[in-house]
N, C-alpha and C positions, 0 to 999 in steps of 0.2 A: 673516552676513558674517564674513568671517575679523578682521578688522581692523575697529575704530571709523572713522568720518568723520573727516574733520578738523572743527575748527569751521568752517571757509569754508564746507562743504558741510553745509548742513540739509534740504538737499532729501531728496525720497527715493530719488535717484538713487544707485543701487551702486555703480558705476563705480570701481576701483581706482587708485589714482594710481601714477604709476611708482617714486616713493618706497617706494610699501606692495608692490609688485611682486620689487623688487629682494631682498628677503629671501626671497622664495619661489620665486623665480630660483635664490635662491643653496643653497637647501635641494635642489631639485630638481635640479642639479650634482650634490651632494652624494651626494645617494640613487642614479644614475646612475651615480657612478663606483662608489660602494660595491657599490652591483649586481654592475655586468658583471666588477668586476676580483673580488670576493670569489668570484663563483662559476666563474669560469675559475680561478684559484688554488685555491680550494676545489675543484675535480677531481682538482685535480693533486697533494693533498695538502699543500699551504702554505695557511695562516692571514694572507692577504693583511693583515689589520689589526695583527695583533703586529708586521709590518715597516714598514707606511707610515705617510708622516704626512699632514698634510691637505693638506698642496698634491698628494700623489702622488694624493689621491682626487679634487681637483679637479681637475687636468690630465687626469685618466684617460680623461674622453668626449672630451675632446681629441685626444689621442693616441689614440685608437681612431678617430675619423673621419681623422686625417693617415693612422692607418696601410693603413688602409681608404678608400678615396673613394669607392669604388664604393656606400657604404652611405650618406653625404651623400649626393649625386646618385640616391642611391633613393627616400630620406627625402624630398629635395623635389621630386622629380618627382610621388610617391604623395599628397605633402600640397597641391601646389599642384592636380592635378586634382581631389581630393577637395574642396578649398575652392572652384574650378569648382563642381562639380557642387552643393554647397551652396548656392552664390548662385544658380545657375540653378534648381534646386527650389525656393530660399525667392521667387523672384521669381511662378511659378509659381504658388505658394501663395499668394504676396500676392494676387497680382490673382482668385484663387477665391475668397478665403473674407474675412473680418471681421477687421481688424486685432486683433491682443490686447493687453489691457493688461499681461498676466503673462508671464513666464518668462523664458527668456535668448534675450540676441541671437546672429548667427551669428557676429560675430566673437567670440565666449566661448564660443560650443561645438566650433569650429572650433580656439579655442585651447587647449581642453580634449580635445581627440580626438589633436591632435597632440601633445600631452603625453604622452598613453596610448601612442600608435602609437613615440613616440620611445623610451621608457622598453621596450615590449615589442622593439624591433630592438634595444634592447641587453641587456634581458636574452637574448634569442635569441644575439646576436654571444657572450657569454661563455658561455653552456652550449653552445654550436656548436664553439666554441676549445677551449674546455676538453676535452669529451668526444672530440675530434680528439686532442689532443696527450696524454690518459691511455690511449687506443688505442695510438696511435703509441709509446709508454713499452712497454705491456704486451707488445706484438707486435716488439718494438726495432725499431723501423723509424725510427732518429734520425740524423738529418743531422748531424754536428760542425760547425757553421760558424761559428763563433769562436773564436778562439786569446785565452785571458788572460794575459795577462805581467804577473805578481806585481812588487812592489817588492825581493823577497828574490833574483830571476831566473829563477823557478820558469818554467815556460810549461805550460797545461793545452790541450790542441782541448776543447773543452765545445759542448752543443747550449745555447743560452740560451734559457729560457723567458719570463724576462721580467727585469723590474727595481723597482725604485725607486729614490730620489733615495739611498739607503743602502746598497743590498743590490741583487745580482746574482743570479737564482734561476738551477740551471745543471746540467746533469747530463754527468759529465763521462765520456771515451774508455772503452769497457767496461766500464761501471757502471751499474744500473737506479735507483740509488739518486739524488735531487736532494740537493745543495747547494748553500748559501747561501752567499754572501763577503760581508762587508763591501766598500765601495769603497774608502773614504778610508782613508791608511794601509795600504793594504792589495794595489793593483793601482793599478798603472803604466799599463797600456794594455790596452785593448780592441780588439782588429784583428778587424772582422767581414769574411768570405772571401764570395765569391759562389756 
């Protein structure tokens, strides 16, 4: 077991409490945005961690399912029949064979398959993105569709690749080359075009 009992609990029941859950909730964020966002950025030649900070890494599966739905609604469409079809095998098996004393139950493997299954559609989502838009680079095939308006009154069209709460990643009119802006201090406005 990952974690001690509490004293309440002597039993030899494993059962995690949601207290003891919560940190590995929060690691598992964690590893998830560090994933998907390092290796889409990581295609494109940006070092996603020398710009963010931890909220960009925890918002990151966030902001990939708002930016996406189609992949929520995939996720729990594939997870809720697959935890169907679990409960209807395991009941099937119940009534075959000889209850067991050992191993885990089905809501812990079910919550451990969709931990896997979630963690694999994002690493998929960022090496999908990524090796899309370092094609899209190499072949110029880049849409401008945002205009940056500098604080000095500069104005760039740039294709944005992405962002953090700091920095703008952004390659800009006639250039193969990416750069970075700072925000603060530094741009006025962001006008994305359709």
């Amino acid at each position: 077991m990952i974690f001690p009992t509490s004293s309440k609990k002597e039993s030899t029941d494993s059962q995690l409490t949601i207290s003891e859950f919560l940190p590995l909730g929060y690691l598992y964020i964690l590893i998830l945005g560090i994933l998907a966002e390092s290796l889409y950025y990581g295609l494109i030649g940006i070092n996603f961690l020398s710009y963010a900070s931890i909220l960009d890494v925890l918002l990151g599966p966030i902001a990939i399912l708002t930016d996406k739905p189609i992949l929520l609604v995939f996720l729990v469409v594939i997870g809720s029949v697959f935890y169907y079809l679990m409960v209807v095998k395991g009941r099937k098996n119940a009534k075959n064979s000889e209850p067991k004393k050992e191993g885990i139950n089905v809501l812990t493997a079910y919550g451990l398959v969709m931990a896997v299954m979630v963690l694999t559609a994002f690493v998929g989502y960022g090496l999908g993105k990524g090796m899309k838009e370092r094609s899209n680079i190499a072949e110029n095939k880049i849409e401008h569709n945002v205009t940056l308006h500098f604080l000095n009154g500069d104005k760039k069209e740039v294709r944005k690749l992405g962002n953090t709460s700091t920095f703008i990643f952004h390659i800009q009119k006639d250039q193969k080359s990416i750069s970075i802006s700072p925000i603060s201090n530094n741009i006025k406005e962001i006008e994305q075009r359709k």
